[in-house]
Structure formats: C-alpha cells, structure tokens
N, C-alpha and C positions, 0 to 999 in steps of 0.2 A: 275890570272895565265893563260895566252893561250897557246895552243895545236896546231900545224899543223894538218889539215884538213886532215883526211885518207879515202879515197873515201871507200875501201875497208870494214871501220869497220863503215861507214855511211850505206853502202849497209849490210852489217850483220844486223845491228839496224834493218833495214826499212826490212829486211824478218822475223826477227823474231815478230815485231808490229804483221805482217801480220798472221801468223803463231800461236802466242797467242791467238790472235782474233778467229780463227777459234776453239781454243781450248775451247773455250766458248759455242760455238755452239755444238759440239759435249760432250762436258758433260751434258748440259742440255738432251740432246737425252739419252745419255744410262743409266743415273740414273733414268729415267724413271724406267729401266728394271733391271737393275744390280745395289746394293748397294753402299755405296760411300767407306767403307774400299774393297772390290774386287776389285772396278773399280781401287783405288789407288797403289793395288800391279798391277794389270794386266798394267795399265800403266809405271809404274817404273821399274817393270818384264822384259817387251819386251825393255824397253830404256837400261837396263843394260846392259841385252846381248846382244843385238848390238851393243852397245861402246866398252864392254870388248871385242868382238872378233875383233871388227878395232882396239883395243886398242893393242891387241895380233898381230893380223900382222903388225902393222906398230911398234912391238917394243919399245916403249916410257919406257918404264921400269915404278917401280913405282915412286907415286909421294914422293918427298922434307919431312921427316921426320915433316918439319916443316907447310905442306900443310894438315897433319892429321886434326888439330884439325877443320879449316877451311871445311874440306870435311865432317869429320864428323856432325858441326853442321850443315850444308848447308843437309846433307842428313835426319836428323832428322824431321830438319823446313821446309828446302822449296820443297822436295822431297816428303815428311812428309804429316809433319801436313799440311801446303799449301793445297797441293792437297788433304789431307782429308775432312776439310774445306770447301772448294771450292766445292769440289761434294756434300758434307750435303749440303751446301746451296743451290746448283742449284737444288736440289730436290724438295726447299721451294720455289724458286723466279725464277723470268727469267734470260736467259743468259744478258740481256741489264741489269739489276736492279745490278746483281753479278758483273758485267764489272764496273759500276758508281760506285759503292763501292770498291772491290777491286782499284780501280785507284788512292785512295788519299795514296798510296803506295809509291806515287815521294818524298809527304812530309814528310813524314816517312823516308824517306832514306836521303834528303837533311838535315833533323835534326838529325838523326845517323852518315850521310856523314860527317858533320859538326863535330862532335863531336868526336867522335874513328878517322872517318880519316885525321882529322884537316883540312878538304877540305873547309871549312869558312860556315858564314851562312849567307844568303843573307837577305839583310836589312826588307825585309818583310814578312820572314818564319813566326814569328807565327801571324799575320794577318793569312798570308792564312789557317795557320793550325785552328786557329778560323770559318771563314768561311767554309773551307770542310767538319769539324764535326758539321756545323750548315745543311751544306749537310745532312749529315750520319742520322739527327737528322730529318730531314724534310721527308728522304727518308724511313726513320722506322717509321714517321706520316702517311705517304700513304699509309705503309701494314700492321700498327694497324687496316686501314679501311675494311682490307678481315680477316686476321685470326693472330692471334700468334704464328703459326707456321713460318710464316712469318718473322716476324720483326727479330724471332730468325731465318731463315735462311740471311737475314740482320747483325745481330749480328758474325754468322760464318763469314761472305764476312770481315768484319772485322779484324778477327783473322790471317785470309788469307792474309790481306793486311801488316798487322803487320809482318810475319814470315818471307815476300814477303820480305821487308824493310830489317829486320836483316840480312835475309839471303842474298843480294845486297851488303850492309856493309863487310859483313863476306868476300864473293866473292873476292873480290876487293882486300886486301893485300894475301890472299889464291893464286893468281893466278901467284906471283910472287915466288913461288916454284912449283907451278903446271902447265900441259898445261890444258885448255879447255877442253880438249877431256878426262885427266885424273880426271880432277874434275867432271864433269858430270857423266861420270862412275863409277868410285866409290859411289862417291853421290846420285846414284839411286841405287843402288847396296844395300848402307848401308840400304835404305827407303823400297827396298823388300824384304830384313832381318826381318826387323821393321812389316812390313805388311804381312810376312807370311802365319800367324795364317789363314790367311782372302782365303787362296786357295781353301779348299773344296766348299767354298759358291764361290768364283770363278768362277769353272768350272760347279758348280750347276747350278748357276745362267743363267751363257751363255747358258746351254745346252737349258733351258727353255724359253730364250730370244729367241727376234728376229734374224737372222741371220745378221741383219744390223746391232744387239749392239758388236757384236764379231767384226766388221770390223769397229766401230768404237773406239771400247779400240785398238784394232791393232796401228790405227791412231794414237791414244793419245799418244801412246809408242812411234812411229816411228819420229812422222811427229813435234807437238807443243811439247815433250821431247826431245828426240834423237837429231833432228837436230837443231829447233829451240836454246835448250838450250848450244850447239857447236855454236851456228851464235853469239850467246850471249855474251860468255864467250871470243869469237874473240875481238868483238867490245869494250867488258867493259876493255880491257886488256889497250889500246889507249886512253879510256877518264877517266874521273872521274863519281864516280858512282851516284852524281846529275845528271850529265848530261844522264848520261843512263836513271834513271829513269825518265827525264823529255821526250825522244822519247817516252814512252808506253801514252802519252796524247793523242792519238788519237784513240785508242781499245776501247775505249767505244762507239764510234759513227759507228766503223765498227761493233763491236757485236750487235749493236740494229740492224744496217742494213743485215747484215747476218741473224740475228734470225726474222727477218720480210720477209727476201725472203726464207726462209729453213724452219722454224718453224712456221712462220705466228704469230708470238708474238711479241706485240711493248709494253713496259712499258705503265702505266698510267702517265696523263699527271703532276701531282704532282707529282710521281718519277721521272719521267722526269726532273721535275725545282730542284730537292730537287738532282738529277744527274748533271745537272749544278753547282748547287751551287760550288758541290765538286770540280766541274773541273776548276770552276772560283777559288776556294783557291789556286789549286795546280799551275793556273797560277800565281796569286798575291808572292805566298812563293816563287819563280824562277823569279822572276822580278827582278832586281839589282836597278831599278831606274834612276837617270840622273848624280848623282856623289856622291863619297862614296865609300870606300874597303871595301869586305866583313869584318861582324868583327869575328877573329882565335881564340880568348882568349888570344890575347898577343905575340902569336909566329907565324912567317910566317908557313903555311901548306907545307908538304914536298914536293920535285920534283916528280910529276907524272912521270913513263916510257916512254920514248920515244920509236919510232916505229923504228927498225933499217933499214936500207936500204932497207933491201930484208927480209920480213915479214917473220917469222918462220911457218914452215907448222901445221895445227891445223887436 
C-alpha cells in the first residue's frame, strides 16, 4: 500500500527523533537526583497542563466517546509505565545502553502493526526479531560483566520497549476519534493521576537536588512530552505505525553521541556490538526484500487516512 509523501508529517517525525533523543540525556541526569516514580509524575504533571490549558483555549472539546479507551491505555502504558521504566533503568545503565534497547520497539510495533492493524508483516519480521533479542541477549552479557543491577536495569529498557510498541499500536486507530493534542492531554493527564501518590517525594526531592534537576524535569514535561509527543501524533496520523516506528532507528546513535558530549559516557564496546545487533534486526524485520506482498492473514489491510487538502490544525 503507498502513501503520498507529507513533507509536513516527514518534518514532525524528524523533530520528534530529535527531541526523544535528548530525552535520554536528560533522564539519565536527574535520576541521579530525583527518583524514577517523581521524575514520572513531574514529567506527565507539567505536559498535562500545558496541553489542557492550549487544549482549553483552542476549544477542541473532548475527545470521540470512542477515543476513551485508546487514551486511557496509551496513558497508563506509555505515559505510565514507559516512562517509569525508562527512569528505573537509566538509574542502572547509561542513556546510550537504555536507547540500544528500548529501539527494538520498531519490531514490536511492526508485529503488533501487523497483527491488530492488519498493516501486513514484512517477509523478514521474525529474522530480525531473532536477531535483536540476540542483541538484548548480548547486551545484558556486557552488564552481567559490572553488577546485577544492571542487566536488571536492561531488563526495565525492555518493558519500556514493549509498552512503547503497544502503546504505538493503540495510537494509531485512537487517533481517528481524537486529535493529537487531545490524546496527548488527556493521556498524560490519566499517568499524573496514576503517579500522584509520588508528589511529596517530588517536591522533596527537587528541593534537595540540584537546581539543574528541577530544569531538567521542566524539560521532560515541556520539550520530549508536550511537544515532541503533539509532533508525533501529527506525523502517525499520515502513515502507518510501522513506518513511524521505523524513523526512531536513528536515537540510538544520537543518544550515545549526546551522552558523550553532555555526560562524558560512551557504552562498552560489547554493548555497543550487542546495540548493533538490535538495530541490525530491526533493520532486517522492515526490509521487504526484492518481490513478494506482505503476508495479511488472508485479507487485504484496511485504507490508511489520507491527508486532506488543507491539513487540520493540531
């Protein structure tokens, strides 16, 4: 099935890469300081109310009765757990280790995409999904070599990558009763509900911290939530959610680069191969090959939306 080419939601894709990546960087920094349930309300906290009050003046009402359940898991999982996840672990591993692992997240979504959205599945999905958990495998070899702490924050990056997946899947027909800006909103909304509990150690924490961890959950809210996840939900609106998750294949190579000019931390070089591995599956799973239809299960997959003339405002 092909798509006409939207510059627009090519350029959403390519800030939000950008914009994750740095999200990497900055968790690693303030779980130094701040726990990884605070960090996840404080993060959620500041993205909610900023969506809901642009959500509030620009009127959008709420979302499609039928947009509920889709928001709700997506605030649970990727809002969520995700980002709890993701902070445990960066507490145990470096921002480049948590990027190599979270990223075999494309194959995950191409075999969910495949499956729920009938979006087909490409002739060498479980090759690569073999190979990228021979990654995951290699890459939890390298940090049995320091501690157990380790490998179990490896094992979180995991969980992470999983919810990542579902929560892409989930996305993806959600968006066709919701806009972008209403799903994001609510859906961080639901996840500082969810993380509450976590406020007193919150403002504990920051008071204790450095004044750079308070400016950098600021960040986390505003900048790789708030907007990235609005640039996101523009672009997946126009393709299919293989192909969204095959753009985040280059976050791993800017988080190692990021965290070696900002952090001064570069993986080991076994993580490092055992980082390729993965990234070689999730290119091998997204390869098509030289001729051959994806195979559906029998049924062609349904019409993707097209983009109308004059894009709706997000």
């Amino acid at each position: 099935m092909s798509q006409t080419f939207n510059a627009r939601a090519a350029a959403a894709a390519g800030l939000t890469v950008l914009l994750w990546s740095s999200a990497f960087v900055s968790i690693r920094y303030v779980v130094q300081h701040v726990d990884p349930g605070p960090v996840t309300l404080g993060r959620s906290g500041i993205a909610a109310v900023v969506l809901l009050l642009i959500w509030g003046v620009r009127r959008e009402g709420l979302p499609g009765r039928r947009a509920w359940p889709g928001i709700v898991t997506a605030g649970v999982l990727w809002f969520g757990v995700y980002m709890f996840a993701l902070n445990w672990g960066e507490q145990l591993v470096d921002a480049g280790t948590a990027a190599l692992v979270v990223n075999i997240g494309p194959i995950l979504i191409a075999l969910l995409g495949g499956w729920l959205l009938r979006e087909g599945f490409a002739p060498r999905l479980f090759v690569g999904i073999a190979v990228s958990f021979a990654g995951v495998a290699v890459v939890s070899l390298s940090m049995s070599q320091d501690t157990g702490r380790s490998v179990f924050g490896v094992l979180l990056c995991v969980v992470s990558a999983v919810t990542y997946a579902i929560s892409v899947v989930v996305q993806k027909p959600t968006l066709r009763h919701a806009t972008s800006l209403q799903f994001t909103a609510f859906g961080n909304a639901v996840a500082a509900v969810l993380f509450l509990p976590f406020a007193p150690r919150l403002f504990s924490q920051l008071d204790a911290a450095p004044s750079a961890a308070t400016l950098h959950v600021l960040y986390l809210g505003l900048v790789p939530t708030a907007l990235a996840f609005l640039s996101w939900g523009y672009a997946l609106k126009y393709t299919t959610a293989g192909r969204m998750g095959a753009t985040t294949y280059i976050i791993p190579a800017l988080v190692v680069l990021m965290s070696w000019l900002f952090l001064s931390e570069v993986p080991a070089w076994l993580t490092l191969g055992g980082g390729v591995l993965c990234l070689l599956g999730v290119a091998i799973a997204r390869s098509r090959g030289k001729a051959g239809p994806r195979v559906s299960g029998g049924s062609p997959p349904p019409a993707e939306p097209v983009a109308p003339s004059t894009p709706p405002s997000r």
